[in-house]
Structure formats: structure tokens, C-alpha cells
FILODO-706899 format. One record per residue (C-alpha): residue in one letter; x, y, z. Coordinates in steps of 0.1 Angstrom, whole numbers, m for minus. Each point is the difference from the previous one (the first is absolute). Layout:
BEGIN
<pt><residuo>A</residuo><X>X</X><Y>Y</Y><Z>Z</Z></pt>
...
END
This chain:
BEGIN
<pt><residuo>X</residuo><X>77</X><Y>m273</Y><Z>m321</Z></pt>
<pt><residuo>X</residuo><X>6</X><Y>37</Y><Z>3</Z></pt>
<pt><residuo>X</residuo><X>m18</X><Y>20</Y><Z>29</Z></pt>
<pt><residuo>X</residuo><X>3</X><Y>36</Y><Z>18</Z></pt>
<pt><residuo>X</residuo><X>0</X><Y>0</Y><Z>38</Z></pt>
<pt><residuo>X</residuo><X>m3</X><Y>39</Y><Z>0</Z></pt>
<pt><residuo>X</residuo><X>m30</X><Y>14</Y><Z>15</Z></pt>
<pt><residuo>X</residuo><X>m20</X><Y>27</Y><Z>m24</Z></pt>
<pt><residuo>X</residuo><X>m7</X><Y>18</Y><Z>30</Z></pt>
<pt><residuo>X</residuo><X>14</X><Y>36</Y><Z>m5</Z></pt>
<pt><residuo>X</residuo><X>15</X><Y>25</Y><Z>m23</Z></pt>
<pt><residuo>X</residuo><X>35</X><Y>m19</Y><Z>0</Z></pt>
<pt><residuo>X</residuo><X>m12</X><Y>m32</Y><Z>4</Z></pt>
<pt><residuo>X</residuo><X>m27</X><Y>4</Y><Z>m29</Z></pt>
<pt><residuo>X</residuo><X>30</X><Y>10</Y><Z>m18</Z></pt>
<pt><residuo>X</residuo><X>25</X><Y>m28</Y><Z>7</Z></pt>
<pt><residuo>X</residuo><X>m30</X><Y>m24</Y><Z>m2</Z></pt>
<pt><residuo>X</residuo><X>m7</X><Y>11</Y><Z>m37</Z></pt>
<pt><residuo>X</residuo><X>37</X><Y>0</Y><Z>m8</Z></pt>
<pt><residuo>X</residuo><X>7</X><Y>m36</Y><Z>10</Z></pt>
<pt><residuo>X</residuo><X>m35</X><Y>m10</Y><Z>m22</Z></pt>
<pt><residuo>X</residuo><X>15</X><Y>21</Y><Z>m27</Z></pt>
<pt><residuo>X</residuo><X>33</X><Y>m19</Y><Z>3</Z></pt>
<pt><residuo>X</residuo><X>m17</X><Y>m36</Y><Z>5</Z></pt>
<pt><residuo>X</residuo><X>m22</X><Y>9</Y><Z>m37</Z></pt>
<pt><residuo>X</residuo><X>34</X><Y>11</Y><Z>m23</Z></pt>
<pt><residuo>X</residuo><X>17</X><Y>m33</Y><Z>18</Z></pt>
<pt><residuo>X</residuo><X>m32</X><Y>m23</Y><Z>m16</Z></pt>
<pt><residuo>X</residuo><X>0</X><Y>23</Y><Z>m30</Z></pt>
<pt><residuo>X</residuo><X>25</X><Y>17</Y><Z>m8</Z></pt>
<pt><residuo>X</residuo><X>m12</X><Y>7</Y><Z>m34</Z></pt>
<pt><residuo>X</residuo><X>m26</X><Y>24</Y><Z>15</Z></pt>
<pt><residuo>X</residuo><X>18</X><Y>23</Y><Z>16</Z></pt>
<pt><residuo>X</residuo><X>m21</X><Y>10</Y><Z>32</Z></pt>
<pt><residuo>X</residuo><X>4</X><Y>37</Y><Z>13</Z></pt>
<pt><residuo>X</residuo><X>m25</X><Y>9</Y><Z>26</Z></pt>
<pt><residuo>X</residuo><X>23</X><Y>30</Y><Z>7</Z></pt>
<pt><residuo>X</residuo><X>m27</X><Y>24</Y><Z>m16</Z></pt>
<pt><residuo>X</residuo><X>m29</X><Y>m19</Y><Z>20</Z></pt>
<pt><residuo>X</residuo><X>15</X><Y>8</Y><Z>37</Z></pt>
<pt><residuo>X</residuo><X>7</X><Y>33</Y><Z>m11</Z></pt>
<pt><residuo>X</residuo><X>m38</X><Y>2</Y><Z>m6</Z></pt>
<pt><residuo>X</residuo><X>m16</X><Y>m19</Y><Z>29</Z></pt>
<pt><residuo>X</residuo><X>22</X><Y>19</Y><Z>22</Z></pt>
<pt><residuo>X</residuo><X>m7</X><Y>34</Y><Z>m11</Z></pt>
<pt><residuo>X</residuo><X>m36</X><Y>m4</Y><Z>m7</Z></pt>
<pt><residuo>X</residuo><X>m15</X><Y>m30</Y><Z>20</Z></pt>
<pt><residuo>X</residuo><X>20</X><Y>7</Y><Z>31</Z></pt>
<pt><residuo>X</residuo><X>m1</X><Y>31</Y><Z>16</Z></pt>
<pt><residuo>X</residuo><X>24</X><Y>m12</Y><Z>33</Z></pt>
<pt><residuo>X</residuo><X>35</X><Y>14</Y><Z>m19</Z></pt>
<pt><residuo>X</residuo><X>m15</X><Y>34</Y><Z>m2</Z></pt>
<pt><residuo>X</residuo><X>m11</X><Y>m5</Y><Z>35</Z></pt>
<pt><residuo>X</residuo><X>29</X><Y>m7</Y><Z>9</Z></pt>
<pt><residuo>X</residuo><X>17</X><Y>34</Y><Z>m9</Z></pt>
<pt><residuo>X</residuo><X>m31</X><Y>17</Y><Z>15</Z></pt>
<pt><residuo>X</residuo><X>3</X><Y>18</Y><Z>31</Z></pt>
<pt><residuo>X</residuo><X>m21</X><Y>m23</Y><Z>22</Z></pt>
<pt><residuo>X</residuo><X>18</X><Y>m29</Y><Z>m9</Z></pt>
<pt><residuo>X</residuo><X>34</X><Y>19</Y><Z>13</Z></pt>
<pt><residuo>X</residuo><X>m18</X><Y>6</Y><Z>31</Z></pt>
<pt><residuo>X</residuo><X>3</X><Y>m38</Y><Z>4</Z></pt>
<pt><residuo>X</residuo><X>39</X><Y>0</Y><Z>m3</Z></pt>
<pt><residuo>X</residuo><X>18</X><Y>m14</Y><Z>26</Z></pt>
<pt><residuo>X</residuo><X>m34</X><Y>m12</Y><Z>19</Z></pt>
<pt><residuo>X</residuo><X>1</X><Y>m32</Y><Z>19</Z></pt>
<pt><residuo>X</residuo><X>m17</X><Y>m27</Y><Z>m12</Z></pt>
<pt><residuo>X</residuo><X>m5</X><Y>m40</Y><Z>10</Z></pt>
<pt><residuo>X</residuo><X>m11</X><Y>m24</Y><Z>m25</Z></pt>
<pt><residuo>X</residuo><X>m12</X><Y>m35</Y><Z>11</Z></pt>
<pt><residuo>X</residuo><X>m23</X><Y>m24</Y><Z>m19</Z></pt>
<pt><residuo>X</residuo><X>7</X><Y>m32</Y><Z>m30</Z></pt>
<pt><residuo>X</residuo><X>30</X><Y>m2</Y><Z>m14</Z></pt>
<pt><residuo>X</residuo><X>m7</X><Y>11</Y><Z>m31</Z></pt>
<pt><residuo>X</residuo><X>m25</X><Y>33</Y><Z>9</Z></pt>
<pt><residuo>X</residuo><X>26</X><Y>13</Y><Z>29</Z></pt>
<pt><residuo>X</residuo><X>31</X><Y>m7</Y><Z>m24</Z></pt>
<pt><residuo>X</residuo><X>m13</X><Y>23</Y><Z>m23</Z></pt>
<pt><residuo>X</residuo><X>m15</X><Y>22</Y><Z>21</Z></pt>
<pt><residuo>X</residuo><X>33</X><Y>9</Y><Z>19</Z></pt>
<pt><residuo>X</residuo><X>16</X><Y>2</Y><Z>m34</Z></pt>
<pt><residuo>X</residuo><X>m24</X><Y>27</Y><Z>m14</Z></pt>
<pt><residuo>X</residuo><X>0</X><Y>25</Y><Z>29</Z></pt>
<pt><residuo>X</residuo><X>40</X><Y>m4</Y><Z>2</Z></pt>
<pt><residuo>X</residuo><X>7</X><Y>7</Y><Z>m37</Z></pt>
<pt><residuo>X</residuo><X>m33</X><Y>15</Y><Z>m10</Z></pt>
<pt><residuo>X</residuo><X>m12</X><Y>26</Y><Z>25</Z></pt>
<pt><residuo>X</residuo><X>35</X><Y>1</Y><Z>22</Z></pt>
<pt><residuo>X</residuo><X>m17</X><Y>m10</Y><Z>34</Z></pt>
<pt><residuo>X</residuo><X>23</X><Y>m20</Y><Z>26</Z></pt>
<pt><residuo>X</residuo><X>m11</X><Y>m36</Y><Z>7</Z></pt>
<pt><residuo>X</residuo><X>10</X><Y>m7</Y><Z>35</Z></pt>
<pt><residuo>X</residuo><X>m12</X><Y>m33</Y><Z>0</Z></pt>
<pt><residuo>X</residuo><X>m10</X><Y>m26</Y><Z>m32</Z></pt>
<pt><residuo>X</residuo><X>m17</X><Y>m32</Y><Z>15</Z></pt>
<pt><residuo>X</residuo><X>m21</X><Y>m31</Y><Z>m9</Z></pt>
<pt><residuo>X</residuo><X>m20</X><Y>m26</Y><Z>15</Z></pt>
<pt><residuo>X</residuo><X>9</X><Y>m22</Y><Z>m32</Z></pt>
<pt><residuo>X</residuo><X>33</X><Y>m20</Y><Z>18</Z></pt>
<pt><residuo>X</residuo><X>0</X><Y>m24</Y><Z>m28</Z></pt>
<pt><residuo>X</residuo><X>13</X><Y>27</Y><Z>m20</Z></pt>
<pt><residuo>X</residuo><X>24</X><Y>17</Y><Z>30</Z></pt>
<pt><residuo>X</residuo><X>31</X><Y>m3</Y><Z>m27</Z></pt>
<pt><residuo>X</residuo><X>m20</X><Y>17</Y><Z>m32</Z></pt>
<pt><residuo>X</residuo><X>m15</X><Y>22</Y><Z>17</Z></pt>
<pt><residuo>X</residuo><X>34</X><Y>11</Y><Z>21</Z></pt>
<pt><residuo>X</residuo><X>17</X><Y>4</Y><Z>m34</Z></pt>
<pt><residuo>X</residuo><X>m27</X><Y>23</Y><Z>m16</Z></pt>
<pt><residuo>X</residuo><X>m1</X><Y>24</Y><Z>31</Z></pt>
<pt><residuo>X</residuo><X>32</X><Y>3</Y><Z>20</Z></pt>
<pt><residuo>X</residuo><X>18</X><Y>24</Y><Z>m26</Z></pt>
<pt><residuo>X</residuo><X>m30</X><Y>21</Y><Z>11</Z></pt>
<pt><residuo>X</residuo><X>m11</X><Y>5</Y><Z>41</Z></pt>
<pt><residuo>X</residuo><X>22</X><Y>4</Y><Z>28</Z></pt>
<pt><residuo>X</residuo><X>m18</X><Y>m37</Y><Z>12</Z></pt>
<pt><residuo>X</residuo><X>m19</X><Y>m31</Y><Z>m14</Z></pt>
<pt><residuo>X</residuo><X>m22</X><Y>m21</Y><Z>26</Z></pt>
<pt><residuo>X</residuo><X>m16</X><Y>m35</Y><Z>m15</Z></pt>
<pt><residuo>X</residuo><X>m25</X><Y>m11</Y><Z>30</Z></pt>
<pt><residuo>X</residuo><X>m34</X><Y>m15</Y><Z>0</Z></pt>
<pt><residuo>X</residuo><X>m2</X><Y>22</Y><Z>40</Z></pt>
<pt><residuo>X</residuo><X>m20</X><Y>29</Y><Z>m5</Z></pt>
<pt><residuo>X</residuo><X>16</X><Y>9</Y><Z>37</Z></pt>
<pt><residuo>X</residuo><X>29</X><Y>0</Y><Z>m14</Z></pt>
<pt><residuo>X</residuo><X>m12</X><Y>22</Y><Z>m31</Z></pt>
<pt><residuo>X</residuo><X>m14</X><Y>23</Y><Z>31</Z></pt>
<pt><residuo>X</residuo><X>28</X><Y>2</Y><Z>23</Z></pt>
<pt><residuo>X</residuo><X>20</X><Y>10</Y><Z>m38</Z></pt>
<pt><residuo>X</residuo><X>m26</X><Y>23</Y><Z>m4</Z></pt>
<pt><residuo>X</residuo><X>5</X><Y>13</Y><Z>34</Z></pt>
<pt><residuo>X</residuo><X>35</X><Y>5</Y><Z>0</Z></pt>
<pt><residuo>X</residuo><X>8</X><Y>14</Y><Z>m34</Z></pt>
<pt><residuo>X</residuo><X>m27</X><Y>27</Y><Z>2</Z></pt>
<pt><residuo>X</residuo><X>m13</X><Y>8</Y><Z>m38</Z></pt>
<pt><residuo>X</residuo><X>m19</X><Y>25</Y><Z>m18</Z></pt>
<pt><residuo>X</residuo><X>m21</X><Y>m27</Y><Z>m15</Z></pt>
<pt><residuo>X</residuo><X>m4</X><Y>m38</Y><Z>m5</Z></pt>
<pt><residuo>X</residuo><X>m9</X><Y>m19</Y><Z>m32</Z></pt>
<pt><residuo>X</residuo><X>m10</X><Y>m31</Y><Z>10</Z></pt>
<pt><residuo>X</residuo><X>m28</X><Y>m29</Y><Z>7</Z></pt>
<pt><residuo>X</residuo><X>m31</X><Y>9</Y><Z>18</Z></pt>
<pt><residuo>X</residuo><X>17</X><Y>m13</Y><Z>33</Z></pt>
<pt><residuo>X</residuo><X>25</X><Y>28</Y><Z>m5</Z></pt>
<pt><residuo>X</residuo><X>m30</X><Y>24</Y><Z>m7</Z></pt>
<pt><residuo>X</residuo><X>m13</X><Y>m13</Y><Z>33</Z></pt>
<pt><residuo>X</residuo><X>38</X><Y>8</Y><Z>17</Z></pt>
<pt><residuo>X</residuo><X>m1</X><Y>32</Y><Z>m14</Z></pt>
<pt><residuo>X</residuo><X>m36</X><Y>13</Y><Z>14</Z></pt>
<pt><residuo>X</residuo><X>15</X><Y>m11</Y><Z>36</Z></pt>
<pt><residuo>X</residuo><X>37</X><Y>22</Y><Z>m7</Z></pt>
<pt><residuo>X</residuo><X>m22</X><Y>30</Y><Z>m21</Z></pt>
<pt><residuo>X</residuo><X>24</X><Y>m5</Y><Z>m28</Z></pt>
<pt><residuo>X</residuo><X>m19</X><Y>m6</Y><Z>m39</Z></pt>
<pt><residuo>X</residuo><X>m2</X><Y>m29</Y><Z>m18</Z></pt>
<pt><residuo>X</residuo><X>m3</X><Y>m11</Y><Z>m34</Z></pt>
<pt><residuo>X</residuo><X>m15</X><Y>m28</Y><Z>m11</Z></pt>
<pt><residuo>X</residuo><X>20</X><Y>m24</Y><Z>m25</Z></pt>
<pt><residuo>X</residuo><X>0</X><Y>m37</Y><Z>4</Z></pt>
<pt><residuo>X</residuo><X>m22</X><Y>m26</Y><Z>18</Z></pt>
<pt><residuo>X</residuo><X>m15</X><Y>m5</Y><Z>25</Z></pt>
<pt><residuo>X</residuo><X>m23</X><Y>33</Y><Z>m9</Z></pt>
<pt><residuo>X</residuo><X>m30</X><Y>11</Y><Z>2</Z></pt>
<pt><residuo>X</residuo><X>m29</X><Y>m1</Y><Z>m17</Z></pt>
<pt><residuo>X</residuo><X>5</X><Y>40</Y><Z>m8</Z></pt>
<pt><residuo>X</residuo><X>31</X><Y>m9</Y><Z>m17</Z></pt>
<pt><residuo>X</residuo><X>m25</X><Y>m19</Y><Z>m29</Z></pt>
<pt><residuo>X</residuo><X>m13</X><Y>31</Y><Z>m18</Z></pt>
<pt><residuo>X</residuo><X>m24</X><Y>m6</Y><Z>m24</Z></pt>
<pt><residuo>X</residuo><X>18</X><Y>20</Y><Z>m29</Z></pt>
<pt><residuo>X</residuo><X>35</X><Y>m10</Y><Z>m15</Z></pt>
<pt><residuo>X</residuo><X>28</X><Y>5</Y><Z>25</Z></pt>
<pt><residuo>X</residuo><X>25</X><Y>m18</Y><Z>m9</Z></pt>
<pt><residuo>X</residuo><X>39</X><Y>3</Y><Z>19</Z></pt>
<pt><residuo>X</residuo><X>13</X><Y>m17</Y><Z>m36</Z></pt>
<pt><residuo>X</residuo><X>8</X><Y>16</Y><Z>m34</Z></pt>
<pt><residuo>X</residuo><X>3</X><Y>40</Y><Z>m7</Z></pt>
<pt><residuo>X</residuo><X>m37</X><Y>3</Y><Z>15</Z></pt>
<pt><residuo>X</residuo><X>14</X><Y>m16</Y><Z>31</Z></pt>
<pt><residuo>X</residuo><X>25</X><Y>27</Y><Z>3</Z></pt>
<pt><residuo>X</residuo><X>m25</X><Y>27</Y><Z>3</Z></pt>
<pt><residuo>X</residuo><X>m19</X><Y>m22</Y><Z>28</Z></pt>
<pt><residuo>X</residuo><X>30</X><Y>m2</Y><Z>20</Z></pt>
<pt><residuo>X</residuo><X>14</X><Y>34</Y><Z>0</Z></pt>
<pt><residuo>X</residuo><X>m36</X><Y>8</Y><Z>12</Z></pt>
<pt><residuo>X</residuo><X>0</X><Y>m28</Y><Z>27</Z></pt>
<pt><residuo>X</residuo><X>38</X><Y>16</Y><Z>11</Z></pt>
<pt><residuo>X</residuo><X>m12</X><Y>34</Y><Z>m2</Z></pt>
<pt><residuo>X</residuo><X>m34</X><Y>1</Y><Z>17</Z></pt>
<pt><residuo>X</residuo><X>18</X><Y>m26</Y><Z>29</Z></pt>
<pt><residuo>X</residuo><X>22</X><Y>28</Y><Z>6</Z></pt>
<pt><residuo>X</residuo><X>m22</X><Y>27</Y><Z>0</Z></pt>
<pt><residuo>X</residuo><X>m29</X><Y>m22</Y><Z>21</Z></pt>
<pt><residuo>X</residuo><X>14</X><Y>16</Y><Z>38</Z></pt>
<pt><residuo>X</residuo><X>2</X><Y>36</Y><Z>m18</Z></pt>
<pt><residuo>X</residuo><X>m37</X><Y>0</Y><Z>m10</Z></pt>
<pt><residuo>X</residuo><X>m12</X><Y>m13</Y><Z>29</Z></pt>
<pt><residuo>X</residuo><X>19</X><Y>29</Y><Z>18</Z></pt>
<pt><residuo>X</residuo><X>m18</X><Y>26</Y><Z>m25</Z></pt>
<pt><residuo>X</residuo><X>m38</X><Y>m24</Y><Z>7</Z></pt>
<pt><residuo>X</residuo><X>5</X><Y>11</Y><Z>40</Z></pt>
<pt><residuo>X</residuo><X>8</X><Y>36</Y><Z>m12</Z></pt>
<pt><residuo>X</residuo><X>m28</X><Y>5</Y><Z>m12</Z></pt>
<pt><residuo>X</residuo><X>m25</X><Y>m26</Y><Z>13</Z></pt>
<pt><residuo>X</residuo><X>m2</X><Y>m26</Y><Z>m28</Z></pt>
<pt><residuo>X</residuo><X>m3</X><Y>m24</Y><Z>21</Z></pt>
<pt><residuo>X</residuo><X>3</X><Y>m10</Y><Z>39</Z></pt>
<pt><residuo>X</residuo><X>38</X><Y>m15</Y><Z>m2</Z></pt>
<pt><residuo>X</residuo><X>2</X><Y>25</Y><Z>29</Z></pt>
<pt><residuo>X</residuo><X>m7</X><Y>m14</Y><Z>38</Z></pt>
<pt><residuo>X</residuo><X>m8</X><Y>28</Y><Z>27</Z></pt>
<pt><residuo>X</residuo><X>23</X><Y>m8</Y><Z>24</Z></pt>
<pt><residuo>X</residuo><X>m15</X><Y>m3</Y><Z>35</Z></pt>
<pt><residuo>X</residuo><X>20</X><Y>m19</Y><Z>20</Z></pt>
<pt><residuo>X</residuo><X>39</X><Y>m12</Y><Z>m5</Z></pt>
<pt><residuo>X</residuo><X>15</X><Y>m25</Y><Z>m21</Z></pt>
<pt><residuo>X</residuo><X>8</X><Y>m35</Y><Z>9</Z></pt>
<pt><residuo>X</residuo><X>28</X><Y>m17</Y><Z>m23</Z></pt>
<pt><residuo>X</residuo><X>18</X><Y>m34</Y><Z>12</Z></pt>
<pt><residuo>X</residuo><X>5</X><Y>11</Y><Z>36</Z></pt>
<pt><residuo>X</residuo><X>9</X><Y>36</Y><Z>m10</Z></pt>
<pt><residuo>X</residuo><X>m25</X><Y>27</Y><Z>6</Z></pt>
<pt><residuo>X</residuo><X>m5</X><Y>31</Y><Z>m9</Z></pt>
<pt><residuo>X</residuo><X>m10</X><Y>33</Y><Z>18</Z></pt>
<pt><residuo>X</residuo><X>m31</X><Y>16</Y><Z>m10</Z></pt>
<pt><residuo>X</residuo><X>22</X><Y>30</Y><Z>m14</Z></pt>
<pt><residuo>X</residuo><X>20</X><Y>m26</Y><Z>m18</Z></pt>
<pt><residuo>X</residuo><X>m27</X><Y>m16</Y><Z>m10</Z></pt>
<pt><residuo>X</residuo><X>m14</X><Y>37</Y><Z>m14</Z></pt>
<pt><residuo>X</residuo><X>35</X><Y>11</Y><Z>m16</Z></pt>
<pt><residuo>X</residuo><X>2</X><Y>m35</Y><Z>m16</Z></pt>
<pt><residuo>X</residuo><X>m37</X><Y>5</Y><Z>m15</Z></pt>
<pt><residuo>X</residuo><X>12</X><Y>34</Y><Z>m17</Z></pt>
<pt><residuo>X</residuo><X>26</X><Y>m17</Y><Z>m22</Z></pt>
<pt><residuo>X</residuo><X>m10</X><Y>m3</Y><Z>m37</Z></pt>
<pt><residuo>X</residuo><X>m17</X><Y>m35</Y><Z>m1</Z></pt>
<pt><residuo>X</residuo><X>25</X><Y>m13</Y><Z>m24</Z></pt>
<pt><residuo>X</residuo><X>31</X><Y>6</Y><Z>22</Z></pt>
<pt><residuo>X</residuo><X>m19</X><Y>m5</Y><Z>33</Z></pt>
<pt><residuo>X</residuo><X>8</X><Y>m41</Y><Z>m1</Z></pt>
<pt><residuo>X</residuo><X>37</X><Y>6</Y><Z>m3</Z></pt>
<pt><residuo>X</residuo><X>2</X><Y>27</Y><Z>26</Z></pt>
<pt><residuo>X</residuo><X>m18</X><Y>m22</Y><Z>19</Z></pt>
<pt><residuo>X</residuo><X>25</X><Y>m26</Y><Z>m4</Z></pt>
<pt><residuo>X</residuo><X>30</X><Y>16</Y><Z>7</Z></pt>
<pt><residuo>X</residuo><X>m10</X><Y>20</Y><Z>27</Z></pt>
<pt><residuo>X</residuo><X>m13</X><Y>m35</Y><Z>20</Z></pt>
<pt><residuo>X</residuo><X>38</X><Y>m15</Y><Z>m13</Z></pt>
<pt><residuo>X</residuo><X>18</X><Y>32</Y><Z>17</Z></pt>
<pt><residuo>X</residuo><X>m25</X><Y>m9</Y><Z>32</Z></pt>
<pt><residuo>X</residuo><X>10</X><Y>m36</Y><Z>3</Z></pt>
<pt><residuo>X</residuo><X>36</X><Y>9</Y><Z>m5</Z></pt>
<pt><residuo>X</residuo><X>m2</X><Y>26</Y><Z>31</Z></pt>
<pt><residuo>X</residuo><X>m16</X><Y>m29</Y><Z>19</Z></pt>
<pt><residuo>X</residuo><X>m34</X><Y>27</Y><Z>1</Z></pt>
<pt><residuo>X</residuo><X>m33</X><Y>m15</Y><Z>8</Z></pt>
<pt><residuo>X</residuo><X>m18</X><Y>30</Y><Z>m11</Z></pt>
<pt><residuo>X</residuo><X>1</X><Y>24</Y><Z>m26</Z></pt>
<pt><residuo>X</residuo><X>m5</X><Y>37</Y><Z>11</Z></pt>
<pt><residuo>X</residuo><X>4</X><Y>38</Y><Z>m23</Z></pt>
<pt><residuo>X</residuo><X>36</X><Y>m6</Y><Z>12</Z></pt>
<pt><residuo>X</residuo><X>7</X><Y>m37</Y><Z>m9</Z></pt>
<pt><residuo>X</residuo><X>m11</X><Y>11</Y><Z>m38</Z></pt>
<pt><residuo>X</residuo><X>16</X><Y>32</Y><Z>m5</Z></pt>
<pt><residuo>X</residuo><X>38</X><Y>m22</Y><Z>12</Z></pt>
<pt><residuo>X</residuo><X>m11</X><Y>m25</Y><Z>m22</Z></pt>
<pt><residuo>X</residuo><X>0</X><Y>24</Y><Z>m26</Z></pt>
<pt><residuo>X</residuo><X>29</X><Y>16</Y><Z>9</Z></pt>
<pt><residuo>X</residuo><X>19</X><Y>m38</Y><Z>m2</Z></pt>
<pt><residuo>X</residuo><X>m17</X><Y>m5</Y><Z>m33</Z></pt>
<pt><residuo>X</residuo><X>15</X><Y>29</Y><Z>m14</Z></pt>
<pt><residuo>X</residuo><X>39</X><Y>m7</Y><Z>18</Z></pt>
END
């Protein structure tokens, strides 16, 4: 019985998913002669709008941005696929929670991140998170949840989500449609940390905490000036400064982080 096991989930995988039907029809019938050269051609030019956005100079902004992908098998596979090939963002890390499909999913991804993780741990997915440090997630809503705690955006693509991610208009991740919703749900993820930045500009919104007394962060505090410096840092930075500037602190053996502590860890950074 003939079957495709690509995923229509993309430009390139719309593609190779219509070229295999296309093969599987003039195998049954050869008499016919399917082409459905002239219909991708179409759908793609028309329907989809993610190729042009993908020459556009928001979508270059993305290039070389660090990205982790973790959900099903079949969502994160294609997922990790798409921003590799399609919108030229590094994948640090490809994962699933789906471990009776470790060896599919392994073989779909590894030509494309630096790392694959299969693990039903979502402190293992955190301590990843943690340690590789990327400009945005795309993920479950647990890794939504990992991401408010490090600052760093997340995308919504595979279960367990929430009920925000059941829209009652058509949004659909499959088909040349689909294309348009993802390169929206890629672009906007991305660009989450810089709006916010621009909301605290110019009061959209209070994202931003007077600071009155010093920071606290897993046995490392921070000096009221820190604590003041750190709150002047674009919002969308702020988590990974943050970050790095506590890692520098640990590795000094520092209890506290003054003006000083920050401006070395800076200076490391930048080494």
C-alpha cells in the first residue's frame, strides 16, 4: 500500500510532500500523467506569503538567532527543519518528550542543531534551556512556563498548550496556509522581548518594577545600584544580562553583585 511519511508542514516540506503524492498517482496511473509542478508554483507564490518573507529584511534580522525547539515528534521535527532551511536561524537544541519515537525523530533533526535531547524531564528541558541561552523557544506550554522564569520568548507549537493556542478562526501549522501561521508564530516569538522593551518606553504597560530595594537571585544578591543599572537594560536583553553577569559572580566565588561586579562581567563577556 503506498503512503508518504513527509510532513506538509513548510514551504520545502509542502513541496516534497506534493512531489511524493505526485509520484505515488503516475505510479497507479501512469496513463494520466500527474504534474502538480504548475500547482506549487501557485500555492507558493500566491497562498503563502513566508518565501517572500523570507527575503524580507525582518526575516534576515533572524539569521543566525538561537533558537530551541522541543515538543511531539512530529510538530518539533518540522519545526527545527523550517527555521534551519527556511528563515536561517540556528537550532541549538531539537528535543521531544515522544521517546517511543527517540530513533525517527533523531534521524529527521540531527543534520540540523548542534544537539537533540528526547526526555519526558521538563528539568532537564530547563537546566538545557539554562545552559544553552537562546533568543527564543518554540515549544509546549511547560517550555512557555520555562521561558517567563529565564525572560527568554516562547512560541507555542505542540501540546500540552493552552487554551489561547485554540483560536477561533482557521490557524492551521499544515498546508501553504500553515506556512503563513508559522512564519508569524517565528517572527512575532522573536520580536516578543523587543516590544515589550518599546511597551516600557513609552508606558504601554507596567512590565517595568520600581526598584526599591536589591535583588535576591539563588543566594546571589544584588546591590541597590546593581539592582538600578540592571533595571535600565532594554527589557528584552535584561534576562540574559542578568544571567551572565550572576554566572561571572558565581565563578569569582562573589556573594554579591555591586556597579563593579557587572561592569567585569561585562568586560569577561566581551574577552
Amino acid at each position: 500500500m503506498p503512503y508518504i511519511d513527509t510532513i506538509p508542514m513548510g514551504i520545502l516540506g509542502m513541496q516534497q510532500f506534493i512531489e511524493e503524492l505526485q509520484a505515488i498517482f503516475n505510479q497507479l496511473k501512469p496513463e494520466l500523467a500527474f504534474d502538480f509542478s504548475d500547482y506549487i508554483v501557485r500555492q507558493t507564490t500566491f497562498i503563502s506569503q513566508s518565501a517572500w518573507f523570507s527575503r524580507s529584511i525582518d526575516c534576515q534580522n533572524l539569521t543566525g538567532k538561537k533558537a530551541v525547539v522541543f515538543g511531539n515528534a512530529t510538530h518539533a521535527s518540522s519545526i527545527t527543519k523550517i527555521l534551519v532551511q527556511e528563515m536561517g536561524i540556528k537550532v541549538v537544541c531539537a528535543g521531544t518528550y515522544c521517546k517511543h519515537d527517540s530513533d525517527w525523530f533523531t534521524e529527521r533533526v540531527k543534520d540540523y542543531c548542534d544537539e537533540v535531547l528526547i526526555t519526558d524531564d521538563q528539568t532537564v528541558v530547563s537546566d538545557m534551556i539554562a545552559r544553552v541561552e537562546p533568543a527564543a523557544i518554540f515549544g509546549t506550554q511547560m517550555e512557555r512556563h520555562i521561558g517567563k522564569r529565564f525572560d527568554i520568548p516562547c512560541g507555542v507549537i505542540s501540546a500540552p498548550i493552552h487554551i489561547q493556542n485554540f483560536p477561533l478562526g482557521y490557524r492551521p501549522f499544515l498546508g501553504y496556509e500553515g506556512t503563513n501561521q508559522i512564519a508569524d508564530l517565528v517572527y512575532n516569538s522573536f520580536a516578543l522581548g523587543m516590544e515589550d522593551h518599546l511597551l516600557e518606553i513609552f508606558g504601554g504597560h507596567d512590565t517595568k518594577e520600581l526598584v526599591s530595594k536589591p535583588i535576591e537571585s539563588d543566594g546571589i544578591s544584588w546591590s541597590l545600584e546593581a539592582s538600578e543599572e540592571l533595571n535600565r537594560i532594554p527589557g528584552f536583553v535584561r534576562g540574559k544580562v542578568k544571567r551572565n553577569t550572576e554566572k561571572y559572580a558565581r565563578s569569582q566565588n562573589l556573594s554579591e553583585i555591586s556597579l563593579d561586579v557587572m561592569f567585569s562581567a561585562k568586560e569577561a563577556m566581551a574577552a
